[in-house]
N, C-alpha and C positions, 0 to 999 in steps of 0.2 A: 504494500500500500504506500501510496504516496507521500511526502512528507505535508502536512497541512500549512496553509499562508494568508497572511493576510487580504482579504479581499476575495478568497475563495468563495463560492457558492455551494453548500449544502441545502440539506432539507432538514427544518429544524418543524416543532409544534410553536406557532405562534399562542400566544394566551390572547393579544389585544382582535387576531382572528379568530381565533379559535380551530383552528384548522393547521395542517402539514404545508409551509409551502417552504419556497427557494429564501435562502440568507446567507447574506456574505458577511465572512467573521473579521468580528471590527478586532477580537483580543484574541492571547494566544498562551496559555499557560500548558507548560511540560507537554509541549508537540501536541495536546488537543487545545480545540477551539473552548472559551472560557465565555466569550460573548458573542455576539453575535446581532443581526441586525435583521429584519424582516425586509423582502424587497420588495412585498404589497403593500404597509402600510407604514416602513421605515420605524421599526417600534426595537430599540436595543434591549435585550434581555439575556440571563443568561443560558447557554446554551444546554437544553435538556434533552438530547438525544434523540429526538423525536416520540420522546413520552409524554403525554399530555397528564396536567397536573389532577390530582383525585378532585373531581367534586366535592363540595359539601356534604353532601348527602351520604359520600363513599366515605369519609370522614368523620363523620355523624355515627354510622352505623359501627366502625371500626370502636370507635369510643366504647361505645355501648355495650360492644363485642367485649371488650377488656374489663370493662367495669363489672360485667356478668362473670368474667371469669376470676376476677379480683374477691367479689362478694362470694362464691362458690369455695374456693380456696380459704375462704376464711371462714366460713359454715364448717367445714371439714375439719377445720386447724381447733375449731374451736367445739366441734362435736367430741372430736377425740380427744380432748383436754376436759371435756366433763366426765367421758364413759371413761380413762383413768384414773380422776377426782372420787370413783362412785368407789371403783373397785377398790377397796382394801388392800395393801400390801400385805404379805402372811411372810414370815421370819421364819424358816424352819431351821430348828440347830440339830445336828448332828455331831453326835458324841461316839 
């Protein structure tokens, strides 16, 4: 693969589009392109691979996801700290 430069033309995820189009990279950090420019509506951003950013919504849900599994883990952490509290230790000595 070539070495990347400035003014080069990729295909980046515009966010101010919304959409994949052509961009020529304005920056240049460790031989990949770091910024980058849109050439439909000239919006600099930095350059994401052609991944488009998660929605809200995908965002929203991910929370939610973590928080359920947050409260779950700690139902457990704390069921099993009362059914040891229940049980009795027993001491058996042997002579």
């Amino acid at each position: 693969m070539h070495e990347k430069r400035l003014g080069d033309v990729i295909d980046d995820f515009c966010v101010k589009c919304r959409r994949v189009t052509n961009h020529s990279i304005v920056s240049i950090l460790e031989q990949e392109a770091a910024k980058v420019r849109c050439r439909t509506c000239y919006h600099d951003h930095d350059y994401r691979h052609e991944q488009a950013p998660p929605s809200k919504k995908e965002l929203k849900k991910a929370e939610l996801e973590a928080q359920a599994l947050r409260d779950a883990e700690n139902a457990d952490a704390s069921a099993n700290g009362s059914a040891q509290a229940a049980a009795p230790e027993v001491d058996v000595e042997t002579n």
